[in-house]
C-alpha positions as CSV (number, residue, x, y, z in Angstrom):
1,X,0.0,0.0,0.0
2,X,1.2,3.6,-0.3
3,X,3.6,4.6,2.2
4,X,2.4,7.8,4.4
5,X,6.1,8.4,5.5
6,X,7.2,8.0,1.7
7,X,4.6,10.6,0.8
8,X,5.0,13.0,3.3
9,X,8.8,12.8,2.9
10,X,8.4,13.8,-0.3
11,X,6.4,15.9,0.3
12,X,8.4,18.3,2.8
13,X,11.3,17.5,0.7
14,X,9.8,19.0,-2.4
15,X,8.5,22.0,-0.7
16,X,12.2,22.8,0.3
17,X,13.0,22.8,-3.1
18,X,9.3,25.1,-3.7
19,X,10.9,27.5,-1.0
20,X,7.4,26.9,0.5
21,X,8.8,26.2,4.2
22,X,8.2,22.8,6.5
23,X,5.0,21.1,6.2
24,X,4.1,20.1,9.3
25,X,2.4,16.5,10.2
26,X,-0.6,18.6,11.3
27,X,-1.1,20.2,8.4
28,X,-0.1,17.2,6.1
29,X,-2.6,14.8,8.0
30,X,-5.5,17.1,7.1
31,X,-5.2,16.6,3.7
32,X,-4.6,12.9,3.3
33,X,-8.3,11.4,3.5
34,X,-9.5,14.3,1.3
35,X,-6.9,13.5,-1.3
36,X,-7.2,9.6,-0.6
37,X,-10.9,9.9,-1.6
38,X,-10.0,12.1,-4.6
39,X,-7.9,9.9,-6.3
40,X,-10.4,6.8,-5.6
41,X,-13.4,8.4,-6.7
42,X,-11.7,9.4,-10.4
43,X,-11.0,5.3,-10.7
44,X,-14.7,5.4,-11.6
45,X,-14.8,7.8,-13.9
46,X,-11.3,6.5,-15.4
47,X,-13.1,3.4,-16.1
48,X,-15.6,5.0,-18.0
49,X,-12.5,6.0,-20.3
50,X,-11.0,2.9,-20.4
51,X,-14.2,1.0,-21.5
52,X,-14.7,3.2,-24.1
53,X,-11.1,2.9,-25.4
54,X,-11.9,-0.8,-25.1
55,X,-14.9,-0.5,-27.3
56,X,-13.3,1.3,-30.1
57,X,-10.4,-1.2,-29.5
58,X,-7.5,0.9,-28.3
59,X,-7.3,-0.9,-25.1
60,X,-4.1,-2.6,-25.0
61,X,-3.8,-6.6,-24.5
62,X,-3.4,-9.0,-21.5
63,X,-1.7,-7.8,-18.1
64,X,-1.0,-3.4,-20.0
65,X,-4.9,-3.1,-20.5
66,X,-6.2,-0.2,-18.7
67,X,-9.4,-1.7,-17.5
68,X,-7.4,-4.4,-16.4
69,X,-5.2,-2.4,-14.1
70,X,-8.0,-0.3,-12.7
71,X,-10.4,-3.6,-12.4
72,X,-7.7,-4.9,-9.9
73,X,-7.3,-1.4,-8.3
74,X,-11.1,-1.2,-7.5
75,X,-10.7,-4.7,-6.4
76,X,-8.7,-3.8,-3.3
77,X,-12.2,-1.9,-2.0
78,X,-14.5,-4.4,-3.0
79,X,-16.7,-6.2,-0.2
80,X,-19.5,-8.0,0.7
81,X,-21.9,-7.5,4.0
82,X,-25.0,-9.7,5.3
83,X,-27.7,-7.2,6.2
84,X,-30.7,-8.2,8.1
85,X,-33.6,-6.1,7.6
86,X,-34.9,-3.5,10.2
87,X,-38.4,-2.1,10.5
88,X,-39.3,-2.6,6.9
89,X,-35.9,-1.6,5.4
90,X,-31.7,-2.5,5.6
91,X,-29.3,-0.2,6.3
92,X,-26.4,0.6,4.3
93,X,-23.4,-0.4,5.5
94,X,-21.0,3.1,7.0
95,X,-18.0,2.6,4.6
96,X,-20.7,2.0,1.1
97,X,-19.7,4.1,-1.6
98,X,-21.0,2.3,-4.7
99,X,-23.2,-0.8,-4.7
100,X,-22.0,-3.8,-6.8
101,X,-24.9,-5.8,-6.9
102,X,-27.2,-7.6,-4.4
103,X,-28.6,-11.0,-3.8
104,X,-31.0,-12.7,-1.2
105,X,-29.1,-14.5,1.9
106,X,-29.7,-17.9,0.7
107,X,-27.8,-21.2,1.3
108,X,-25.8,-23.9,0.2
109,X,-27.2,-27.3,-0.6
110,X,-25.1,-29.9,-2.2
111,X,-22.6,-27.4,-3.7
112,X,-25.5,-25.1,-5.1
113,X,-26.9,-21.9,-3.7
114,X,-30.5,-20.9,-3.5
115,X,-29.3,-17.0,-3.4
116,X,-30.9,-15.0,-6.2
117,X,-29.9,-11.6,-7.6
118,X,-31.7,-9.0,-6.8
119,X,-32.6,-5.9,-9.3
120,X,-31.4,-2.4,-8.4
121,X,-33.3,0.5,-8.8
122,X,-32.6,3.9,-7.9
123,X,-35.4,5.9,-9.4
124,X,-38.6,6.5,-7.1
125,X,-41.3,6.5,-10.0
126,X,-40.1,3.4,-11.7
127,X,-40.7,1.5,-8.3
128,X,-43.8,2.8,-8.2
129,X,-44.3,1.7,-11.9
130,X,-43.0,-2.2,-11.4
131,X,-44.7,-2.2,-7.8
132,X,-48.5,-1.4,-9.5
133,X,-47.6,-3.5,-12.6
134,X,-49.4,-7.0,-12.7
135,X,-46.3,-8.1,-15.1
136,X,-43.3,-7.3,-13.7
137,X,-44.5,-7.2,-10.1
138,X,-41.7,-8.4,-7.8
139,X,-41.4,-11.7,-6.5
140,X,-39.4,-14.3,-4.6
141,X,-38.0,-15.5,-7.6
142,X,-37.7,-12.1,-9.0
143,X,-36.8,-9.3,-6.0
144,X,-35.8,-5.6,-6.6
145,X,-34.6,-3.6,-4.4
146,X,-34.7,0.5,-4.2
147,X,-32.0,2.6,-2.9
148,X,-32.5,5.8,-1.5
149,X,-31.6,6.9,1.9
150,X,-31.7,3.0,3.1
151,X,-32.3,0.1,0.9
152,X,-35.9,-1.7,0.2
153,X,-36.3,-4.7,-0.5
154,X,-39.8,-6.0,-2.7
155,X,-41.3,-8.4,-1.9
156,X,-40.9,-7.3,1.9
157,X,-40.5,-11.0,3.0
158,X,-37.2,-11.1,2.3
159,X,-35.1,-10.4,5.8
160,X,-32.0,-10.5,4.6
161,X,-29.6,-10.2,1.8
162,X,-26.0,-9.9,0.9
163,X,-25.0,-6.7,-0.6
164,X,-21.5,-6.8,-2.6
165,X,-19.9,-3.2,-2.9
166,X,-16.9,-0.6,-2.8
167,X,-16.2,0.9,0.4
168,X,-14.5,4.1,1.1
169,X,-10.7,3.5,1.4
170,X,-9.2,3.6,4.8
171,X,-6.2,2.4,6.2
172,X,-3.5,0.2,6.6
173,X,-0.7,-0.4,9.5
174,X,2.8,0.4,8.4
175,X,4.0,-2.3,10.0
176,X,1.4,-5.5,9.6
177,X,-0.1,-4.4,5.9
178,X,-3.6,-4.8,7.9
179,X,-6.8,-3.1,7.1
180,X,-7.4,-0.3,9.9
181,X,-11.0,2.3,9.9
182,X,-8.4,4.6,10.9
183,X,-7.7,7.2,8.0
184,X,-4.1,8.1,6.6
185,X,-1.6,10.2,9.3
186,X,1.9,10.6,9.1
187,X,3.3,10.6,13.5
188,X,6.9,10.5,14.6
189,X,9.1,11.0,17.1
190,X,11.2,14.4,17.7
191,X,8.7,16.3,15.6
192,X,10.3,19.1,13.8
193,X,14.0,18.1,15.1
194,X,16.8,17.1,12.7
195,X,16.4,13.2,14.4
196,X,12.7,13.1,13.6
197,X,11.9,9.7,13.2
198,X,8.8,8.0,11.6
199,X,6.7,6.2,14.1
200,X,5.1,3.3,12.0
201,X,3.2,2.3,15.7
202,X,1.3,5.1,15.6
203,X,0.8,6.1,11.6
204,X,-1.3,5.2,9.4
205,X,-0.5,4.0,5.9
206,X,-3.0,4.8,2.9
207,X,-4.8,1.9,1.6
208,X,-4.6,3.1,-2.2
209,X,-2.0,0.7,-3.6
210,X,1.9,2.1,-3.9
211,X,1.9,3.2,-7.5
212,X,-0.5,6.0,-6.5
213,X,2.1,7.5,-4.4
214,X,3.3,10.3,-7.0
215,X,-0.8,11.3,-7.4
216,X,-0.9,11.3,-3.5
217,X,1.7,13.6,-3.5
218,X,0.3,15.3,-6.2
219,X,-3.2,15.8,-4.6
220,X,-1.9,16.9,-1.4
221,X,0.8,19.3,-3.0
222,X,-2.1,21.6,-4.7
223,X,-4.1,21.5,-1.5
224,X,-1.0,23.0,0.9
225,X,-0.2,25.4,-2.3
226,X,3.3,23.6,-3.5
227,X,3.7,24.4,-7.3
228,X,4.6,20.7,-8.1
229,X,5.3,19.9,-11.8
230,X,4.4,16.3,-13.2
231,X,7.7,15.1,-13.8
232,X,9.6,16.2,-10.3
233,X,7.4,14.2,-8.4
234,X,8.1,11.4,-10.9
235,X,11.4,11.8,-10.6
236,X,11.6,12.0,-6.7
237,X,10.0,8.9,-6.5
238,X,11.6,6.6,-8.5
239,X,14.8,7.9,-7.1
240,X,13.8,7.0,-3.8
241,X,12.0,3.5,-5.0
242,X,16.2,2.9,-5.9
243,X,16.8,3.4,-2.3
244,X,17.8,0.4,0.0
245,X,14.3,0.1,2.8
246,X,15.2,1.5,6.5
């Protein structure tokens, strides 16, 4: 996952070099779930692109195709909850930020499951179209759902479902790789002295993978006011992905 000590080194390093002064940790760690979020939520609309280059068949092949790379991106956030149904509807999950798809609970009998997809529908009058239609009325076999505020469930028998999505990206422990609700923050020890050392006990890593680092830095650059150009962040970071790991 991307380093929070490799971007906010880079970070203070490059605004040296700006003249822009020392960015502090305080100021650094307001920025990072803003600019985290940033750079997630244009995945979607990058896929957009990318289909659309693979439609007209200007997507490149096998493991350099741009779907391909943001596919496994986005795959990092993808998740699945069981939700159980509360006073007539189920609530989303805190972390949702785009549904996938949706299916009833079911089981698992002889190697098959009984779950069924469920449609999703996001528009209020074309509920209240299929809910009065005697054709496409929905049913057991055939459940929609409608998301709004919460999520509804037709017919209202079912009690609970599994909803597969894309969470909001978090964290991740410097030191264990492991998933953390805590958001991005850069800590050390001997703060602002010329022995300031990380603190990986106590940081928080972002959980965008590594090759988003020189965006990151990017991201965060425009929101403290560094003039960063394209290529020097490129450049500062593969010079210090040649450096030996502390």
């Amino acid at each position: 996952m991307a380093s929070v000590n490799e971007v906010y080194s880079a970070l203070k390093n490059l605004a040296n070099k700006d003249e822009r002064g020392f960015i502090t940790p305080k100021v650094f760690n307001t920025f990072t779930t803003i600019a985290q979020n940033k750079i997630f939520n244009d995945l979607f609309s990058e896929m957009t692109k990318a289909q659309t280059m693979r439609a007209r068949n200007v997507d490149a092949k096998t493991h350099l195709s741009y779907v391909k790379r943001l596919e496994e991106d986005l795959a990092f956030f993808a998740k699945e909850s069981a939700i159980t149904q509360s006073n007539g509807v189920f609530a989303k999950p805190d972390d949702l930020s785009r549904v996938i798809s949706m299916r009833t609970a079911g089981a698992y009998v002889f190697n098959t499951s009984s779950s069924i997809p469920i449609d999703v529908i996001y528009d209020e009058s074309k509920i209240d179209y299929i809910l009065r239609s005697d054709l496409s009325a929905p049913s057991t076999s055939h459940p929609v759902a409608m998301i709004s505020e919460d999520i509804e469930v037709f017919p209202t028998n079912i009690s609970n479902i599994k909803l597969r999505y894309y969470k909001y990206p978090e964290g991740r422990s410097p030191s264990t790789g492991a998933r953390t609700a805590l958001t991005p923050r850069y800590n050390a020890t001997n703060l602002g002295a010329s022995n300031e050392v990380f603190d990986p006990t106590t940081s928080v890593d972002f959980e965008l993978p590594d090759h988003y680092v020189p965006e990151l830095i990017i991201e965060i650059g425009k929101m403290v006011g560094i003039n960063l150009r394209d290529q020097e962040v490129y450049a500062y970071t593969s010079s210090e992905a040649q450096q030996p790991k502390q």
